[in-house]
Z-matrix of the N, CA and C atoms (Angstrom, degrees):
N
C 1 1.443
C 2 1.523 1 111.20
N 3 1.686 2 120.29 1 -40.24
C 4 1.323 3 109.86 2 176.65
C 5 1.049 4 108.56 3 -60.77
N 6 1.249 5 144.07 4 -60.47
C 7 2.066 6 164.17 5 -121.02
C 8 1.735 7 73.38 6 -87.46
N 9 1.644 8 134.23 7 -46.05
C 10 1.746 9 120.26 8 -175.92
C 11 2.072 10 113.14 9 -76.32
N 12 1.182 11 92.15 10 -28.24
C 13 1.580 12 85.21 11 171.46
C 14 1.392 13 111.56 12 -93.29
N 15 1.261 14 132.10 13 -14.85
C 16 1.290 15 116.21 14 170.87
C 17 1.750 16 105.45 15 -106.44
N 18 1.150 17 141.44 16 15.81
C 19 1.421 18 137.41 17 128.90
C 20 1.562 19 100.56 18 -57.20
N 21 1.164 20 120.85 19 -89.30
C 22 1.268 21 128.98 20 177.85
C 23 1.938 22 116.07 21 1.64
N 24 1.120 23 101.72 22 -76.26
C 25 1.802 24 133.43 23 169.10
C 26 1.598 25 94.13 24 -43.05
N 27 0.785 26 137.89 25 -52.58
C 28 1.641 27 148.53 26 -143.10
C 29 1.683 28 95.91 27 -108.53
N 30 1.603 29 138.01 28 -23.33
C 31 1.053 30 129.00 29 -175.80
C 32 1.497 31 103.70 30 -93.99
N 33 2.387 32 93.66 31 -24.30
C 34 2.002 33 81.18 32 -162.24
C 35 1.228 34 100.60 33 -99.79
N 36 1.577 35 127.77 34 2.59
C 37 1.116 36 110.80 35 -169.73
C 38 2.142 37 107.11 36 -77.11
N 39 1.164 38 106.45 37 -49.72
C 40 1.876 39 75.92 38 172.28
C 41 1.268 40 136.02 39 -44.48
N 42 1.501 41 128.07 40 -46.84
C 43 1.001 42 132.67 41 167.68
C 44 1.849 43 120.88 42 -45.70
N 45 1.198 44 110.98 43 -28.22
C 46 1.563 45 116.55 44 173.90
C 47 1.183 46 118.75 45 -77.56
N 48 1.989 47 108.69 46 -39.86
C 49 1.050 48 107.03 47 164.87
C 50 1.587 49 129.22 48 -45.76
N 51 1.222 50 99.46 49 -70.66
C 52 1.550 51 111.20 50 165.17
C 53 1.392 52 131.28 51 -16.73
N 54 1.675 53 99.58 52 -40.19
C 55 1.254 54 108.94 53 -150.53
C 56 1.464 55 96.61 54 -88.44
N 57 1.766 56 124.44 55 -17.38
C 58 1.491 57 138.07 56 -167.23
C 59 1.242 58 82.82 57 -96.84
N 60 1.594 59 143.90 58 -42.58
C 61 1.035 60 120.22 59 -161.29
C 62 1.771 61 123.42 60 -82.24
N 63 1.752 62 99.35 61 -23.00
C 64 1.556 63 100.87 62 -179.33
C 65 1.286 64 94.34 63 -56.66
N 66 1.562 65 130.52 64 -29.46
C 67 1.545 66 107.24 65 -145.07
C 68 1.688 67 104.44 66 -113.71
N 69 1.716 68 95.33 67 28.92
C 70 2.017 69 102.84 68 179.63
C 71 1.246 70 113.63 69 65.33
N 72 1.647 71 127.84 70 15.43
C 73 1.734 72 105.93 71 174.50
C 74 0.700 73 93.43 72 -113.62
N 75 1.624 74 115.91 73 145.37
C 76 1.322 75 152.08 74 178.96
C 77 1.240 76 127.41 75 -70.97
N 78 1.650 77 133.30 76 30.42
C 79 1.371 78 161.95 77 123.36
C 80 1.239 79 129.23 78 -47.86
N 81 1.065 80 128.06 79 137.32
C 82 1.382 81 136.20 80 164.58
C 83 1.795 82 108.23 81 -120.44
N 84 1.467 83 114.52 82 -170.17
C 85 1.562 84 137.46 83 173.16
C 86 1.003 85 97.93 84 -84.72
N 87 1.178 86 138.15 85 119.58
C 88 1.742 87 157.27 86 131.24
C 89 1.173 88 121.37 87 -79.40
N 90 1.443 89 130.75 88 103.86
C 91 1.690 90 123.25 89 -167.91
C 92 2.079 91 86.23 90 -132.45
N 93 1.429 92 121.56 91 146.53
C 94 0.877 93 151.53 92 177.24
C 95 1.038 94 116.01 93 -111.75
N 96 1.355 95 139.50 94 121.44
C 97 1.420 96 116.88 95 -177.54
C 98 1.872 97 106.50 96 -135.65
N 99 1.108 98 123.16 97 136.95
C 100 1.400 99 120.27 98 165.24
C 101 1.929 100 106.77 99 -175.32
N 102 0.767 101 96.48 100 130.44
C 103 1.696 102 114.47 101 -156.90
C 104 2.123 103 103.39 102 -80.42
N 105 1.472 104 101.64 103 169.69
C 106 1.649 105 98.50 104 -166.59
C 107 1.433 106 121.67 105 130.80
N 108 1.121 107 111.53 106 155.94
C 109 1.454 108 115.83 107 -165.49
C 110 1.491 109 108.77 108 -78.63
N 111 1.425 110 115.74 109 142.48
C 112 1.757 111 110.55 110 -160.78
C 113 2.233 112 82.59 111 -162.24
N 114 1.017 113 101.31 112 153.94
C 115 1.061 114 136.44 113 156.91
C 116 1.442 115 151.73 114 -103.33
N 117 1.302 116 104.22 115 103.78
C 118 1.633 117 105.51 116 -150.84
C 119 1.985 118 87.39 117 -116.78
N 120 1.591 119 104.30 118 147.15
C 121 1.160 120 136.26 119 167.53
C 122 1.571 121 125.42 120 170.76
N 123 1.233 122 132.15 121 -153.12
C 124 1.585 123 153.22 122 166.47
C 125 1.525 124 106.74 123 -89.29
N 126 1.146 125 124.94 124 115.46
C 127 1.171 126 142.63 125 -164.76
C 128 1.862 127 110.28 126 -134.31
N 129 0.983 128 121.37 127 126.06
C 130 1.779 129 126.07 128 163.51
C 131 1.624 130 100.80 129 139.67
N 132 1.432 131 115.69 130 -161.10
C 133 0.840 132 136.60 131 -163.17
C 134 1.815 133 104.46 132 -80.50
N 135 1.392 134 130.44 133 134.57
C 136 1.504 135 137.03 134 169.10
C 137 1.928 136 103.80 135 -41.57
N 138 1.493 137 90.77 136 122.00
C 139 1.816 138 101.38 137 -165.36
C 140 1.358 139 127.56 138 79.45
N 141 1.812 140 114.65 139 18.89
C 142 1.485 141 99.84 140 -175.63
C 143 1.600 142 92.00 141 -166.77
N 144 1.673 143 124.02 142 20.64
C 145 0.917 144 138.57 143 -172.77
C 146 1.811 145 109.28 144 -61.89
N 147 0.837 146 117.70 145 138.25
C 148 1.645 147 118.43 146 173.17
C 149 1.557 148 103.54 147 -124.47
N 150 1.628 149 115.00 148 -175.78
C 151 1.084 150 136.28 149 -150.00
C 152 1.392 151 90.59 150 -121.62
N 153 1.608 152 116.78 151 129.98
C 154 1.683 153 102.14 152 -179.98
C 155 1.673 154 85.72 153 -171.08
N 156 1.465 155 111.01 154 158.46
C 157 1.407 156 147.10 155 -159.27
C 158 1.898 157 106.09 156 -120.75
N 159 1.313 158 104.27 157 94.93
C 160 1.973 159 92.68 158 -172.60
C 161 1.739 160 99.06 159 -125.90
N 162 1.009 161 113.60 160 157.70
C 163 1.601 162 126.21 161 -156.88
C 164 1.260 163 113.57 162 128.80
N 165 1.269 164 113.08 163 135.91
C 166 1.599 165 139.45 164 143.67
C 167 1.986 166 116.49 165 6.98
N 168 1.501 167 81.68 166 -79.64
C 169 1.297 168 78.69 167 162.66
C 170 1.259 169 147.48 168 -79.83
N 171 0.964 170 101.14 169 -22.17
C 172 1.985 171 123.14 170 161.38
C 173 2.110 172 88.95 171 -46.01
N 174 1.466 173 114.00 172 -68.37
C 175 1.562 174 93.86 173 -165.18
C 176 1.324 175 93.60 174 -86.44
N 177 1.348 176 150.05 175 44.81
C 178 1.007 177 135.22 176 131.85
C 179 1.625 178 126.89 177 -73.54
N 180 1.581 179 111.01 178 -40.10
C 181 1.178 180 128.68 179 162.04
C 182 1.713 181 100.86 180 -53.24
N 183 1.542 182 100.98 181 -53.95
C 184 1.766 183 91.90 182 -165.20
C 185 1.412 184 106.05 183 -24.94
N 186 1.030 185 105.37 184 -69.48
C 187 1.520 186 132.30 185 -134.78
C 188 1.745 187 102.64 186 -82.03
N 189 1.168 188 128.99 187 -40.19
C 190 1.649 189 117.05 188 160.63
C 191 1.587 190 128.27 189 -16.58
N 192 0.962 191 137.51 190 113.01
C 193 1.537 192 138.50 191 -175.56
C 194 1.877 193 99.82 192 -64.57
N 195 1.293 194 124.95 193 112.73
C 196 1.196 195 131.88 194 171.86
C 197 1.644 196 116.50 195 -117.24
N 198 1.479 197 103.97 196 150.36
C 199 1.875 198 113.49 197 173.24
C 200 1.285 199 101.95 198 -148.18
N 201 1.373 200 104.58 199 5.72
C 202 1.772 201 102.47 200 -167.96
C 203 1.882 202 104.28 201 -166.20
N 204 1.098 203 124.58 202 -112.06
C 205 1.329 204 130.15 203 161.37
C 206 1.221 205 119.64 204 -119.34
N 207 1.190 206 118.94 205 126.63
C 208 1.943 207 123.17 206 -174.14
C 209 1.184 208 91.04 207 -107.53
N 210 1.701 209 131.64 208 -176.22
C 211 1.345 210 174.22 209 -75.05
C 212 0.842 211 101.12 210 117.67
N 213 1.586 212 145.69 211 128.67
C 214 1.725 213 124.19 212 97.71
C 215 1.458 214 105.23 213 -50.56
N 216 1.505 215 97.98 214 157.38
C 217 1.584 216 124.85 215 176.09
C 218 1.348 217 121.66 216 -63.57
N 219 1.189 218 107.02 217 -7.89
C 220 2.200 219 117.04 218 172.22
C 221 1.585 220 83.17 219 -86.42
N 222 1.488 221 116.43 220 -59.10
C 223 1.665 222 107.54 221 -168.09
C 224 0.954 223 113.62 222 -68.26
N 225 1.608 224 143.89 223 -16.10
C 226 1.578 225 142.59 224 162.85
C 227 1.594 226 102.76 225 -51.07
N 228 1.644 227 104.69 226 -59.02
C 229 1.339 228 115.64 227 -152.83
C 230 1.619 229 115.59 228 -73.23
N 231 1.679 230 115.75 229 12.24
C 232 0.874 231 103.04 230 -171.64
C 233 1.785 232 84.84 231 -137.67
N 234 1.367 233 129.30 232 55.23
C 235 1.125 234 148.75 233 160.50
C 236 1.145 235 119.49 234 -86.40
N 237 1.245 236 115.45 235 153.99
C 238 1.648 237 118.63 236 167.55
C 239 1.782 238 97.20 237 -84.53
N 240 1.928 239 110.38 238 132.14
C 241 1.356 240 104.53 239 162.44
C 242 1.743 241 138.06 240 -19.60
N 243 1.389 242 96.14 241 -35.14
C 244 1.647 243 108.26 242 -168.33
C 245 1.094 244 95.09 243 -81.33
N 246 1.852 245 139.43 244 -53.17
C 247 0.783 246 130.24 245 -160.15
C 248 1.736 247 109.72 246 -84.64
N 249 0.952 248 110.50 247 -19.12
C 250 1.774 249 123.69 248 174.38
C 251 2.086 250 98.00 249 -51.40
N 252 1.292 251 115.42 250 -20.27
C 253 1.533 252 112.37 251 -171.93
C 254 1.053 253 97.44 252 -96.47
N 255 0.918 254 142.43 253 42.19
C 256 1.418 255 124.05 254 165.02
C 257 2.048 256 98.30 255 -139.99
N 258 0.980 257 99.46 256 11.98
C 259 1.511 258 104.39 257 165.60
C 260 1.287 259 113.43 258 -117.96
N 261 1.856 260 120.50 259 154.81
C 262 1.570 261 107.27 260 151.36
C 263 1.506 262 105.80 261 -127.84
N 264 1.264 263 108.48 262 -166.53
C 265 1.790 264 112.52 263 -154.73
C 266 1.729 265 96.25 264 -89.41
N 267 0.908 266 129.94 265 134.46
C 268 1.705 267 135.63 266 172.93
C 269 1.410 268 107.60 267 -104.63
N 270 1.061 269 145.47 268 107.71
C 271 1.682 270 138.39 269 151.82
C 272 1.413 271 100.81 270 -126.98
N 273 1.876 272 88.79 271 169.47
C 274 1.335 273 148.35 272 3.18
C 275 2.210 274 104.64 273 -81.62
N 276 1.316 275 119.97 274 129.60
C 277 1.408 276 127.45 275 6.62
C 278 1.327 277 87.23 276 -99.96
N 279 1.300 278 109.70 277 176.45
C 280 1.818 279 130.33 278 -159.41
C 281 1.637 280 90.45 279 -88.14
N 282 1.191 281 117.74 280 121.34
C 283 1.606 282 146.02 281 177.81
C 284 1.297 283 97.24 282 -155.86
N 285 1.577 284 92.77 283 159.22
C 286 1.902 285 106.20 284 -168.21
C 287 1.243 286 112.86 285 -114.85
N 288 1.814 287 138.32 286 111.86
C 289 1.577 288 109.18 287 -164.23
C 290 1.375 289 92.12 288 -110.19
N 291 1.606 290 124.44 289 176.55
C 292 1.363 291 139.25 290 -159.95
C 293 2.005 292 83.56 291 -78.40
N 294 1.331 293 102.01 292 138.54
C 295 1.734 294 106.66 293 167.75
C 296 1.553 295 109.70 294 -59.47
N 297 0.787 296 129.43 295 -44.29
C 298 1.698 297 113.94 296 169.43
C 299 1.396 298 126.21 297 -46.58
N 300 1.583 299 111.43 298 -24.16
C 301 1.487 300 108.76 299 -163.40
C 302 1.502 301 95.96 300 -96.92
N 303 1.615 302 114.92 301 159.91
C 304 1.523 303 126.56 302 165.54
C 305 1.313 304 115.65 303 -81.36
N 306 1.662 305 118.00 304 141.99
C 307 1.096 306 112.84 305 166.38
C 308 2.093 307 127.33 306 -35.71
N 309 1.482 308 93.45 307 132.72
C 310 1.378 309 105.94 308 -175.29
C 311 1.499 310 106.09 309 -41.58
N 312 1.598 311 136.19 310 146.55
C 313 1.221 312 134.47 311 161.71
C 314 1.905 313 116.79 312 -65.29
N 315 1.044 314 120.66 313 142.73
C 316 1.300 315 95.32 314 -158.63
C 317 1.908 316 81.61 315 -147.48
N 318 1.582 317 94.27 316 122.96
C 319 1.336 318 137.45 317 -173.43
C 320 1.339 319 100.04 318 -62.32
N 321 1.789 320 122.03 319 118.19
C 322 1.726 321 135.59 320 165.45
C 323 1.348 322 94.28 321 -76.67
N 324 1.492 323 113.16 322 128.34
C 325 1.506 324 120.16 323 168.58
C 326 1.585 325 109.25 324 -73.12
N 327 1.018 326 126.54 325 163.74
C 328 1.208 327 124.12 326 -175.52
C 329 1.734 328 111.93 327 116.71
């Protein structure tokens, strides 16, 4: 099931690109990926409820440095070989981004 959502991610992301770029904004596809039990519904206060995704793994994805398509290393490790080539290893922390993309920009605290 992962190896079909991350084909998927990996077929639409040029086409999206493209699609930000015919029209001059300065966006691309950002997909996060790492798998796990999460909870999705309408969440807030009665009359102002929104739509939201909460779990573990939900901020596990948060939190991955992305510019293109990431992995965490549970979601690498549970690839098909073939599809494992078309990533390489990114650290610190160890996530996998698509070989086309550049290393993530990565924020000086301070």
């Amino acid at each position: 099931m992962i190896d079909a959502a991350v084909r998927m991610l990996l077929e639409l992301k040029p086409s999206v690109d493209r699609f930000m770029a015919d029209r001059q904004w300065e966006c691309r596809l950002t997909a996060k990926v790492h798998f796990g039990e999460a909870i999705a519904g309408l969440f807030g206060a009665k009359g102002s409820k929104t739509f939201d995704v909460l779990g573990r793994a939900v901020n596990t994805a948060a939190v991955l440095e992305s510019e293109g398509i990431t992995l965490s290393a549970d979601a690498f490790r549970t690839l098909s070989p073939e599809l494992r080539q078309r990533f390489k290893k990114h650290t610190p922390p160890v996530t996998y981004i698509r070989l086309d993309d550049s290393r993530p920009f990565r924020r000086r605290a301070g």
